[in-house]
C-alpha positions as CSV (number, residue, x, y, z in Angstrom):
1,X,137.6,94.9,140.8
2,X,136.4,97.4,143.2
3,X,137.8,97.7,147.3
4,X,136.9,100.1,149.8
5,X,139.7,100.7,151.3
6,X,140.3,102.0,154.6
7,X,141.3,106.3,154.7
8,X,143.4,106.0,158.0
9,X,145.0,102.5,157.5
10,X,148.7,104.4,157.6
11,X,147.6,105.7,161.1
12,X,146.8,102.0,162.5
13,X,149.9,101.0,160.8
14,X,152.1,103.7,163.2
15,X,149.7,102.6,165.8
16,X,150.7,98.7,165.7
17,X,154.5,99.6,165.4
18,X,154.2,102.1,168.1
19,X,152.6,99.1,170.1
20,X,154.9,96.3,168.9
21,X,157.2,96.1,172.1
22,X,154.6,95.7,174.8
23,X,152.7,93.2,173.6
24,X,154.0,91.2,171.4
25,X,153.3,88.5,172.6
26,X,149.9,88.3,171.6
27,X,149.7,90.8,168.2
28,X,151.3,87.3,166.4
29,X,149.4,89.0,163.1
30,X,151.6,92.1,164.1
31,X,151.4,94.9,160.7
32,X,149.9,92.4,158.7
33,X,147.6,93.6,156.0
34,X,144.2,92.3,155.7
35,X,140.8,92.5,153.8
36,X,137.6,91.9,154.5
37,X,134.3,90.6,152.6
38,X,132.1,93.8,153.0
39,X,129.6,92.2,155.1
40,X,131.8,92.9,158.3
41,X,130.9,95.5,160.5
42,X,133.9,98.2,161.1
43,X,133.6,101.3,163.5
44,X,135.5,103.7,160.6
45,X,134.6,105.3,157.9
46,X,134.1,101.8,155.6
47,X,130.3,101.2,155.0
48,X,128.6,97.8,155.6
49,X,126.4,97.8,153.0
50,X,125.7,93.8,152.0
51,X,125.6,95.0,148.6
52,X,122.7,97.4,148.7
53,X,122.0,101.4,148.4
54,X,119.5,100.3,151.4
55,X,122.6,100.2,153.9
56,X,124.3,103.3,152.0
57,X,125.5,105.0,155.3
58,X,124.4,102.7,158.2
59,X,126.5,102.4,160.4
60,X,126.4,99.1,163.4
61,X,126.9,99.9,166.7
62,X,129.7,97.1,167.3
63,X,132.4,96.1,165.2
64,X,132.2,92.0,164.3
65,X,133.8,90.0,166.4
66,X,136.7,88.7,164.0
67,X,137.9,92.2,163.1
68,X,138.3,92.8,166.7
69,X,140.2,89.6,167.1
70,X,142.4,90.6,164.1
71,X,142.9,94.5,165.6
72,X,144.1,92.8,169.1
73,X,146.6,90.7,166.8
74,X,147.8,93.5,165.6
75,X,146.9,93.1,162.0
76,X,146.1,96.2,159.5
77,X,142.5,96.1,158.2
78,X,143.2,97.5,154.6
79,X,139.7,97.4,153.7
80,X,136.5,95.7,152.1
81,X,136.2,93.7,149.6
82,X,132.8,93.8,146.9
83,X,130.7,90.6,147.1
84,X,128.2,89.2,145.6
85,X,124.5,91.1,146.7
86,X,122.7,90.2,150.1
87,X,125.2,87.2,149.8
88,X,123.5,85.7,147.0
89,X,119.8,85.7,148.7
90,X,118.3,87.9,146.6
91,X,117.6,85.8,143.0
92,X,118.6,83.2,141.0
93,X,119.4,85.4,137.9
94,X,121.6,88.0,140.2
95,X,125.3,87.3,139.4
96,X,127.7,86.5,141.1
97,X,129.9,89.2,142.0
98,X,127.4,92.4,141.1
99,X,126.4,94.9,143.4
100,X,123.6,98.1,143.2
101,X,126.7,99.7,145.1
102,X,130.1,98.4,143.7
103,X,129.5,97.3,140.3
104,X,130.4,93.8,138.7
105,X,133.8,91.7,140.0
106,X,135.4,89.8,137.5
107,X,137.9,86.9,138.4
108,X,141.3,87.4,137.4
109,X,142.1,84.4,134.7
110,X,140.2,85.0,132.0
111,X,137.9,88.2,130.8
112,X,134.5,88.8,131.7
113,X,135.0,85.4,134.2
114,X,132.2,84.2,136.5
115,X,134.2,85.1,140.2
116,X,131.8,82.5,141.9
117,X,130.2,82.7,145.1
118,X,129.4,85.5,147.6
119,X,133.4,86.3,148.7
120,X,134.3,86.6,145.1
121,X,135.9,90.0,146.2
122,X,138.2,88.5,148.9
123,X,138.8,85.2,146.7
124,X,140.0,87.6,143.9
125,X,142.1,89.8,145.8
126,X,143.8,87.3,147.6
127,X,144.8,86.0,143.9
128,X,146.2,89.5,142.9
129,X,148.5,89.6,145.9
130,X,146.3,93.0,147.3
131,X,146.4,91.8,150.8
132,X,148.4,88.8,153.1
133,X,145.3,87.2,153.6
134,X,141.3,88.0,153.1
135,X,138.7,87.2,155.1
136,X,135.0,85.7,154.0
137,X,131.8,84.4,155.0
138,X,130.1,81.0,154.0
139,X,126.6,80.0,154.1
140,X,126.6,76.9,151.2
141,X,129.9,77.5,149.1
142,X,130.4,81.3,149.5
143,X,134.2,80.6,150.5
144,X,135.6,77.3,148.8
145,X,133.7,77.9,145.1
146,X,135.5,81.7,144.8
147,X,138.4,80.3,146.5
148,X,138.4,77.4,143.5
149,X,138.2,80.0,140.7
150,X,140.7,82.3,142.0
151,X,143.9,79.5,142.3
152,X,143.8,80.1,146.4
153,X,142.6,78.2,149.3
154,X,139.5,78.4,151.4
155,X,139.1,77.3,154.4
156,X,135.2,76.9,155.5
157,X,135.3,76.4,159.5
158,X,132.9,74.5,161.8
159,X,130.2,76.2,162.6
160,X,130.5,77.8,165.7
161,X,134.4,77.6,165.8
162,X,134.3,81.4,164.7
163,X,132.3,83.4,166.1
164,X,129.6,85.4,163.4
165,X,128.8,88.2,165.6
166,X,128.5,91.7,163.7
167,X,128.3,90.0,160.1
168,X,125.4,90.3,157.9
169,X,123.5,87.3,158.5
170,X,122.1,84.6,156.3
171,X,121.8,81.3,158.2
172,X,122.0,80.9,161.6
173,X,122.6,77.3,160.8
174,X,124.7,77.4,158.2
175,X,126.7,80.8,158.0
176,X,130.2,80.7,159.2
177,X,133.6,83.1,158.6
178,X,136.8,81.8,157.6
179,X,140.3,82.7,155.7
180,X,140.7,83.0,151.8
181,X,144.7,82.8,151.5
182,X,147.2,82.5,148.8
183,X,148.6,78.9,151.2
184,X,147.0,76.3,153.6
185,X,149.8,77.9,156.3
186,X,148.5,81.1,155.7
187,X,144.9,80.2,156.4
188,X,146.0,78.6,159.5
189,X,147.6,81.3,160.8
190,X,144.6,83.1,160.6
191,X,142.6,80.8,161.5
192,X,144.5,80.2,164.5
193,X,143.2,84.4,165.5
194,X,139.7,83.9,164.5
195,X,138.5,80.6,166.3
196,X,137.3,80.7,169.7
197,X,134.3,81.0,171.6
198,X,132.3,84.6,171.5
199,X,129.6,85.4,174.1
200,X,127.7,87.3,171.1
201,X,127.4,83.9,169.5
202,X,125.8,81.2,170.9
203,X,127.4,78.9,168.6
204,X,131.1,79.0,169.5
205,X,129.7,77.2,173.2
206,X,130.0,74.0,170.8
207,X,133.6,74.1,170.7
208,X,134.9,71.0,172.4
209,X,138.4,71.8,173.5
210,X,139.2,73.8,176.1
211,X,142.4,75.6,174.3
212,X,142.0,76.4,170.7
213,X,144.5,73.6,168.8
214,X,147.7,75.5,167.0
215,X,146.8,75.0,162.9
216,X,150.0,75.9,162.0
217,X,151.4,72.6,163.9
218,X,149.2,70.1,161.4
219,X,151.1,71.7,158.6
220,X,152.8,68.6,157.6
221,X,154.0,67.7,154.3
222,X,153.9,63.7,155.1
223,X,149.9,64.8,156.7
224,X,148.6,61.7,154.3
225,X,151.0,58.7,155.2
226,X,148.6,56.8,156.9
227,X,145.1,58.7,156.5
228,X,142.3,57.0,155.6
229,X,140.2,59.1,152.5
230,X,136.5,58.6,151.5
231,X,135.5,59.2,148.0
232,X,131.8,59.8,147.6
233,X,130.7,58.1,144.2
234,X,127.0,59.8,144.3
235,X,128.8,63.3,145.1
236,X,131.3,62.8,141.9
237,X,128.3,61.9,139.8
238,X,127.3,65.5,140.1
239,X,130.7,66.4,138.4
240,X,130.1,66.1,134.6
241,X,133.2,68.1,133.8
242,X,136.0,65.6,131.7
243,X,139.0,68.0,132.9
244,X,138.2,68.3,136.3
245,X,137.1,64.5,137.1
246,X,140.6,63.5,135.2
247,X,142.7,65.9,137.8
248,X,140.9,64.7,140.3
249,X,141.5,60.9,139.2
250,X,144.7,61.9,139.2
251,X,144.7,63.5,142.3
252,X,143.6,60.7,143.9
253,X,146.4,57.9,142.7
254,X,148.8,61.1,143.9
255,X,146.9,60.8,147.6
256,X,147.6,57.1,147.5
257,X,151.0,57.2,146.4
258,X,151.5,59.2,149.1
259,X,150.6,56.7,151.6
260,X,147.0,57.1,152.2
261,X,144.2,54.3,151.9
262,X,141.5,55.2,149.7
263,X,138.0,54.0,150.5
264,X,136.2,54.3,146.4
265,X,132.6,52.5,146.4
266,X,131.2,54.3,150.0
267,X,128.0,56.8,150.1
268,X,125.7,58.6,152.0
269,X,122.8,57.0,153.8
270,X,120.6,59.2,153.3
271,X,121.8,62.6,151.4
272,X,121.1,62.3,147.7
273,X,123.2,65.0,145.8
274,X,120.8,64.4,143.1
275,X,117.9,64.5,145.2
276,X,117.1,68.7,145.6
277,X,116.9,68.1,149.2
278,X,117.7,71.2,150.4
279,X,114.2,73.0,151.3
280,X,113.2,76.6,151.4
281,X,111.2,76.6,154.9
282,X,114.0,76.8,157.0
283,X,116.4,79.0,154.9
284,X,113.3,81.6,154.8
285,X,112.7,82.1,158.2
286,X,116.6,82.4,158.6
287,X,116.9,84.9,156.5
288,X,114.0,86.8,156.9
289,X,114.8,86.8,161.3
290,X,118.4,87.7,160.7
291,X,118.7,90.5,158.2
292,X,115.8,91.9,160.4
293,X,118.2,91.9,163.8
294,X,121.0,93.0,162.0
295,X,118.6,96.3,161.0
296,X,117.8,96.5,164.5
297,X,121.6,96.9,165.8
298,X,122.5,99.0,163.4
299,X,123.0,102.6,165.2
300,X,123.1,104.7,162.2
301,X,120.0,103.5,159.4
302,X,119.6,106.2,157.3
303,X,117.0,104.7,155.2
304,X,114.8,103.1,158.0
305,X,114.8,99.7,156.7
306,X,114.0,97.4,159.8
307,X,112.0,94.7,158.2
308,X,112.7,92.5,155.0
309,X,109.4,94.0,153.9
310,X,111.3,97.3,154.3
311,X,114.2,96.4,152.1
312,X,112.1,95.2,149.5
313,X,109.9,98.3,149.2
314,X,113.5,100.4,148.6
315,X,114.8,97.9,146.2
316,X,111.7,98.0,143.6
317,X,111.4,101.5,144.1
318,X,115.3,102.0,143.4
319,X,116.4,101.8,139.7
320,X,120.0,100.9,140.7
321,X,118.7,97.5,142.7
322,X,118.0,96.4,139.1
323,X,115.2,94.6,140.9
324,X,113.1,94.0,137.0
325,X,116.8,92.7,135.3
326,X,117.3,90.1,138.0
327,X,114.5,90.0,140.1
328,X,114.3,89.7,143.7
329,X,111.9,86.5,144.7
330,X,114.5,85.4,147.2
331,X,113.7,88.2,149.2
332,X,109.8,88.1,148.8
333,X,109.6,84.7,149.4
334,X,111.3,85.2,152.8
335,X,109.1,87.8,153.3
336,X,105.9,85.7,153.1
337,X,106.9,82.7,154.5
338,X,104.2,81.9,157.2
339,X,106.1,80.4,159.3
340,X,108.4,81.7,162.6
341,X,111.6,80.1,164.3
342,X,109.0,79.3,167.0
343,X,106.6,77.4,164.4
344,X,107.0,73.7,164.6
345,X,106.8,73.4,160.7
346,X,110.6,75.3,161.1
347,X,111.6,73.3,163.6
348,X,110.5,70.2,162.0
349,X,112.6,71.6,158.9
350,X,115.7,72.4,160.9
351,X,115.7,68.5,161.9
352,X,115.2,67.2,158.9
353,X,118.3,69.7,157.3
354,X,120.3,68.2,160.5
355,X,119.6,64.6,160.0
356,X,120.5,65.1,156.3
357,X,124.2,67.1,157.5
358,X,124.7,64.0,159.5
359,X,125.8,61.7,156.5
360,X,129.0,63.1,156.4
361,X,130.0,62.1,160.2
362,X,127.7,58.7,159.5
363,X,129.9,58.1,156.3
364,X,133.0,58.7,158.0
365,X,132.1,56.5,161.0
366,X,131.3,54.0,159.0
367,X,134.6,53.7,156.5
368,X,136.9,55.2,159.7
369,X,138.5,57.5,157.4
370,X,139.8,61.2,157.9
371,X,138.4,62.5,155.5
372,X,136.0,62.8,152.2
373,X,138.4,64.4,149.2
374,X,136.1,65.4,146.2
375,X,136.2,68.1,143.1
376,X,135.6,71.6,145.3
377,X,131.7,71.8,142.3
378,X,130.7,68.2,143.9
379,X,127.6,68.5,145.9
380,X,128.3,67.3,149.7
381,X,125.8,68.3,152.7
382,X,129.2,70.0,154.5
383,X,126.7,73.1,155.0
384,X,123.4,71.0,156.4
385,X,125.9,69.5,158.7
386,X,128.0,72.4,159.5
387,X,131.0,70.4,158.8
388,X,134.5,72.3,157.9
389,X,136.2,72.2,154.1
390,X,139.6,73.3,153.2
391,X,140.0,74.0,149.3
392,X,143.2,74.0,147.4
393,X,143.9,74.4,143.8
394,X,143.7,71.5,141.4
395,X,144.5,72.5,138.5
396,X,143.2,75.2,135.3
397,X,141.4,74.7,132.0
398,X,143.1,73.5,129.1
399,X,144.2,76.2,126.1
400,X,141.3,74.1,124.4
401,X,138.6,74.8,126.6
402,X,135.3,75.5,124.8
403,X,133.9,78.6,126.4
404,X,131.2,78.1,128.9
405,X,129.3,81.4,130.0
406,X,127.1,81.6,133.2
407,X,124.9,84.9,134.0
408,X,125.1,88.0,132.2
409,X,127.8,86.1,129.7
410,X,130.3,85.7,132.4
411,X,132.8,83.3,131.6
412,X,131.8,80.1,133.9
413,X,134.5,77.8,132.1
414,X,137.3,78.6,129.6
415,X,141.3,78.6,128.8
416,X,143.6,79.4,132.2
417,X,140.1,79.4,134.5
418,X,141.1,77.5,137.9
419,X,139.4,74.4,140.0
420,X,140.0,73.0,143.2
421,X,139.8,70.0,144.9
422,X,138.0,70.0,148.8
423,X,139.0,67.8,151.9
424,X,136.1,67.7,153.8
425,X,135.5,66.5,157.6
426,X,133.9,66.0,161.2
427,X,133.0,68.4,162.7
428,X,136.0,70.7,164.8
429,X,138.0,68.3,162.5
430,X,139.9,71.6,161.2
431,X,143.3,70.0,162.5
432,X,143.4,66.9,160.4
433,X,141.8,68.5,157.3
434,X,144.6,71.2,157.0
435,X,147.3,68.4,157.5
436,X,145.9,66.7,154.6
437,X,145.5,70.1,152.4
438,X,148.5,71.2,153.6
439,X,150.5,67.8,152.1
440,X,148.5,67.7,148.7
441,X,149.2,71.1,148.3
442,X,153.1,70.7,148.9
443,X,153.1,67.5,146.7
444,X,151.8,69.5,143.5
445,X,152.0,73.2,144.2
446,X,149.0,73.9,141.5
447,X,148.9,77.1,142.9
448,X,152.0,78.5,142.4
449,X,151.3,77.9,138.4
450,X,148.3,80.4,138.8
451,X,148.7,82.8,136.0
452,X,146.1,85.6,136.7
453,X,145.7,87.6,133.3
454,X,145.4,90.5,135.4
455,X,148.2,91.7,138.1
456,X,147.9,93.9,141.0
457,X,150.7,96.5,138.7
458,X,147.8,97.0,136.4
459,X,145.3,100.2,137.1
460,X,142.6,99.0,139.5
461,X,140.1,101.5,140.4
462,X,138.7,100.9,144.4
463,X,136.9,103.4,147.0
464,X,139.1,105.4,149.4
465,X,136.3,105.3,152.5
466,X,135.6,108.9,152.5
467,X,137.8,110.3,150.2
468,X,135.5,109.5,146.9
469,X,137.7,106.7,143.8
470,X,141.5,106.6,143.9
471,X,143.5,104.2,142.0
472,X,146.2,101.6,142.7
């Protein structure tokens, strides 16, 4: 798996214990080592390339927002982690986990496996121990599927809890940053540094408390005496998979025992995850507006790429961008969409996306429950309505397991591969939701049975940021 880490992370390690007396009360992530999903934007020597030769040697002029929130904690920024290309924008036939610049991430259970999702890099080092905690970025899955296939936890924020300011953008509707952690506790100490409102983000005004709640207080192992749980029957029918839906059968009766009520035989009004709802208009215009400001901050773009028209004239005109092997429609499609964020065909779109998110808080409403629980690869509208997911580990294939391969052969399914199980909520419903992971996660402790069939003791090669390879 390849990192770029950071050349002068010993220096900001003196730095934080040189600082440690003075304020100490506020560097509550004092020394602690952290990663990030590549996408961030750092003022060192660590390029922020989404992926692509195109943003070889840009530089940003401001760091994101969350890595200055994690610096002022005190915490070590290691370095980056790979991801998957343009956060999975590109094509349908790019893998997951390939990049023109880094190469092809694997996950860590079985070889050649599928790492899932844009933050397969940060879901796959937090498995191998490289770091305390990772951090990724979600637009529709890109933190709780890696986090499922790695045997660690995601936790997928409200929108507008964390501020996205100085990440390469994807959705300003949908994209949002949160922890990939080895524990529920863990996420919600990090969480706990990276929520709050940001004047570079519009979004975080929609946070409803004044002070931002303490996560680490819901961690409570008796969370689910007395919760009231949702299970979506027309979201499991999109889980075909006999080993997962028995674990999560299981799971269920587990949830009960422990004293919650479960609500079986509720759905959504008008969400169909059958239904291919999800449109392109909307996504388009998102993408194609926001990769095009993000060019226009950067203060360093050495290859002059300001427009998506830009970026895909250097991609089919670079051999590395493997634009004939897995194409790059996502891209041109953005590109020649008609339409504007002023049109009223997008802003017709945009309600029709939010009135779809809304089944989750209608469902909710309705049974009065805390919470819909449901395999982590059931389809749920958490991303058209912005809502917040926490991810824990359910449990790994069976020695059995007939081989399943996804793109470029990965291995999708197979012996030892993990799934997860997602608690899903209101949104700003973070509190409740990492109660209720928190307990499952105590009751069964699937994680600490991960058996990665790689370790971090084994050679892995990664990029020293302006020092050329090393190994670790």
């Amino acid at each position: 798996m390849q990192l770029t880490m950071q050349s002068d992370w010993t220096r900001n390690v003196k730095l934080a214990t040189f600082t440690r007396a003075d304020r100490a009360n506020n560097r509550n992530l004092h020394g602690v080592p952290i990663l990030l999903k590549e996408t961030f934007n750092t003022l060192d020597k660590m390029d922020t390339t989404g992926g692509s030769l195109a943003l070889k040697g840009a530089r940003p002029s401001k760091e994101a927002h969350v890595v200055k929130a994690l610096r002022s904690a005190g915490a070590v920024i290691l370095g980056k982690t790979t991801i998957t290309q343009w956060s999975n924008t590109r094509a349908a036939k790019a893998p997951n986990g390939w990049t023109s610049v880094y190469g092809q991430c694997y996950g860590a259970f079985h070889a050649k496996q599928d790492p899932q999702g844009s933050s397969s890099g940060a879901a796959v080092a937090a498995s191998l121990d490289l770091a305390a905690a990772t951090l990724g970025a979600e637009t529709w899955g890109s933190i709780v599927y890696p986090a499922q296939r790695s045997a660690v936890v995601g936790i997928k924020p409200t929108v507008g809890l964390v501020s996205r300011a100085g990440v390469i953008p994807v959705s300003t509707h949908k994209d949002t940053i949160g922890p990939v952690t080895r524990s529920v506790k863990d996420g919600a100490i990090i969480l706990n540094v990276l929520a709050g409102r940001d004047e570079d983000d519009e979004t975080t005004g929609s946070i409803p408390f004044g002070s931002i709640p303490d996560y680490t207080k819901a961690c409570d192992k008796h969370a689910l005496e007395g919760a009231r749980i949702a299970i979506s029957e027309s979201a499991l029918r999109t889980v075909t998979d006999e080993d997962v839906l028995d674990s999560f059968q299981k799971a269920v009766d587990l949830i009960a025992s422990m004293g919650a009520t479960v609500i079986r035989d509720v759905d959504f009004k008008e969400f169909d995850p059958e239904g291919h709802q999800r449109e392109n208009l909307s996504f388009n215009v998102m993408l194609r507006e926001g990769l095009e400001s993000y060019f226009d901050q950067l203060k360093v773009n050495p290859h002059g790429i300001h427009t998506l028209a830009d970026l895909v004239t250097f991609m089919e005109r670079t051999p590395e961008e493997q634009v004939e092997r897995y194409g790059i429609e996502g891209f041109t499609d953005a590109r020649d969409e008609p339409y504007t964020s002023e049109s009223p065909e997008f802003k017709d779109a945009v309600a029709r996306m939010k009135h779809l998110g809304a089944d989750i808080e209608r469902l909710l409403d309705v049974t009065q429950c805390d919470a819909i629980v449901a395999p982590t690869s059931a389809d749920l509208p958490f991303d058209l309505g912005q809502n917040p997911v926490v991810t824990v580990p359910l449990g790994f294939y069976p020695k059995d397991r007939k081989v399943v391969r996804a793109l470029d052969s990965m291995v999708a399914k197979a012996n030892n591969v993990p799934y997860s199980l997602s608690f899903v909520g209101k949104r700003f419903s973070e509190e409740t939701l990492i109660g209720l992971a928190y307990a499952f996660e105590q009751a069964t402790l699937v994680g600490e049975r991960a058996r990665p069939c790689v370790h971090s003791s084994v050679e892995l090669i990664f990029n020293v940021a302006g020092e050329g390879d090393a190994k670790l």
